[in-house]
C-alpha positions, 0 to 999 in steps of 0.5 A, a space after each residue: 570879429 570886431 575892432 574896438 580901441 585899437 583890439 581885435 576881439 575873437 568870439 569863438 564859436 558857442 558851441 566850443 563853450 560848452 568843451 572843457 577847456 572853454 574858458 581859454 577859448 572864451 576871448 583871446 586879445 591881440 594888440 595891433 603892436 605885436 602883428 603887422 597885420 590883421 590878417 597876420 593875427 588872424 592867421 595866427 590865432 587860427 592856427 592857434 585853434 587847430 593846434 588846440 583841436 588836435 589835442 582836445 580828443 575829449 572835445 571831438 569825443 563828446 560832440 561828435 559822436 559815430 553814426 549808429 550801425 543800423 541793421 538792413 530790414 532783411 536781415 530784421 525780417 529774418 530775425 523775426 521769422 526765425 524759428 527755435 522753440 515751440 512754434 504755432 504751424 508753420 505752412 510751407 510753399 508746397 502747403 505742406 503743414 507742421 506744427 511743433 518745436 524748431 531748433 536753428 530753423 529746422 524741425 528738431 524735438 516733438 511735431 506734427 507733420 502734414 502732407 498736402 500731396 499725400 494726405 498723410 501725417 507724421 506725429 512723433 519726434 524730430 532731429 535735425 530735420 528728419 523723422 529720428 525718434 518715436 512716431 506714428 505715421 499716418 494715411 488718409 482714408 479715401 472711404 472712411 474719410 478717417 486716417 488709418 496708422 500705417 506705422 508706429 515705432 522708432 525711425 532715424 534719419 527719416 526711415 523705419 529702424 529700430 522697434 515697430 509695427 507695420 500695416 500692410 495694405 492687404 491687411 497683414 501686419 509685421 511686427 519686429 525690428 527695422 533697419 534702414 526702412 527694411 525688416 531685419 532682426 526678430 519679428 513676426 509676420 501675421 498674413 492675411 490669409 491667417 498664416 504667422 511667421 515668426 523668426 529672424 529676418 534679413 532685408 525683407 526676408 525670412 532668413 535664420 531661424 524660424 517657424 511658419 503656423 499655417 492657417 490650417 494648422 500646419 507648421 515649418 520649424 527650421 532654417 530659411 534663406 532667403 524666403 524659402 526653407 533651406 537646411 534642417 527642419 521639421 514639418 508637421 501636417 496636423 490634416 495627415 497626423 505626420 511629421 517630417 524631419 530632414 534637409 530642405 533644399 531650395 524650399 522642398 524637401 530632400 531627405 530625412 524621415 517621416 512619421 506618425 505625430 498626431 494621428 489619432 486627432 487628424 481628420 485624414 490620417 494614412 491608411 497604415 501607421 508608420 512603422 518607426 525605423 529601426 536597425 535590424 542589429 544594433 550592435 553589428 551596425 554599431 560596431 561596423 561604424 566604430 570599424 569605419 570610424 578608426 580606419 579613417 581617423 588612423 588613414 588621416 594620421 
């Protein structure tokens, strides 16, 4: 701000030139005349100059501009180590390995899955985390150094259901259907010992219908309850030639009947051959049982 022949000059500040309404704010003369003071025209031209920011938006919109949000590291490294898709392997603190497909940074689709404690190895399909799918798991072998297949078939939710097969330790291999990590359904049992069963299953057990092929060649036909023959069956003892039909009680035979089934090729048969039973009068037994049979639908009437 300067004096000159009786004017006062405003220079304004050149970054205010380069606004829209430059050209007003460019020069503005203020006789000495028509204010009583400098200081007056100052003050007044000062005011002229808020009352022309104020409604000047564009001019605060394009030189001031706000600040970029910026994002802090943490939330950058999360970004960046955030797991969907197909992944190289990825080790967890436990030194845990597992190699394969992510989805919202859990395991989800196909993988491999390495246990650091146990040595053992899941390779197959993946849901929300948990082994869901089909797949194969794995141990390692102290001996052989090599991994042996302890199952392989479907699983949900991290346990055995659905269709697979099973290695015990002891050799024997089932099998059949799965559910919740228990046998259940149809499947068959092959024991190390040669034994074979086949049948129905209930939470580990025999339970239904079935049949037993002994190693010897023996066999059970029947029904089984809880591991043990319960009902009506039928048992055949190829080293005798005999077969055996009747009721099972608690695994043992309680009633029924017995009678030669092979006994020109068992290599021990029974001294005498079995007579078959028979009724000595067929009609007088028959009739007596129809006798019975009307007496007492006639005494329930």
């Amino acid at each position: 701000m300067c004096l000159e022949g009786g004017k006062v000059a405003v220079v304004v500040d050149s970054a205010r030139d380069s606004g829209p309404n430059s050209a007003s704010l460019r020069s503005d003369d203020v006789t000495p005349e028509n204010n009583t003071s400098s200081d007056t025209s100052l003050s007044s031209h000062h005011e002229k100059l808020e009352a022309m920011d104020s409604t000047d938006s564009s001019f605060l919109t394009k030189f001031i501009r706000p600040a970029h949000h910026v994002q802090p590291r943490s939330r950058l490294l999360e970004k960046t180590t955030e797991k969907t898709g197909l992944r190289h392997t990825v080790y967890s603190a436990s030194g845990n390995e597992y190699t394969g497909e992510w989805k919202d940074n859990v395991k989800h689709g196909k993988g491999t899955q390495v246990w650091k404690k146990t040595d053992a190895i899941y390779d197959g399909e993946w849901k929300c985390g948990r082994l869901n799918g089909h797949g194969t798991y794995s141990v390692l072998n102290p001996q052989t150094s090599k991994y042996t297949r302890k199952y392989c078939g479907e699983w949900r939710n991290g346990k055995k259901h659905g269709f697979g097969t099973f290695m015990y330790k002891s050799s024997s291999v089932y099998e059949g259907e799965w559910s919740e990590d228990s046998r259940c359904g149809w499947g068959r049992m092959c024991f190390a010992n040669g034994d074979v069963y086949e049948g129905e299953w209930t939470k580990d057990q025999t339970h239904g219908n079935g049949i037993l092929r002994y190693a010897n060649g023996n066999w059970y036909e029947g029904v089984w309850k809880e591991g043990k023959k319960e009902g009506n069956g039928k048992s055949f003892n190829c080293e005798r030639g005999t077969l055996y039909e009747g009721v099972w009680l608690d695994g043992t035979a309680t009633r029924g009947t017995l009678s030669d089934f092979g006994r020109d090729q068992a290599p021990r048969p029974p001294k005498y051959p079995i007579p078959e039973l028979q009724l000595k009068e067929k009609q007088v037994v028959s009739a007596e049982a129809q006798s019975v049979c009307k007496k007492t639908f006639v005494t329930q009437e």
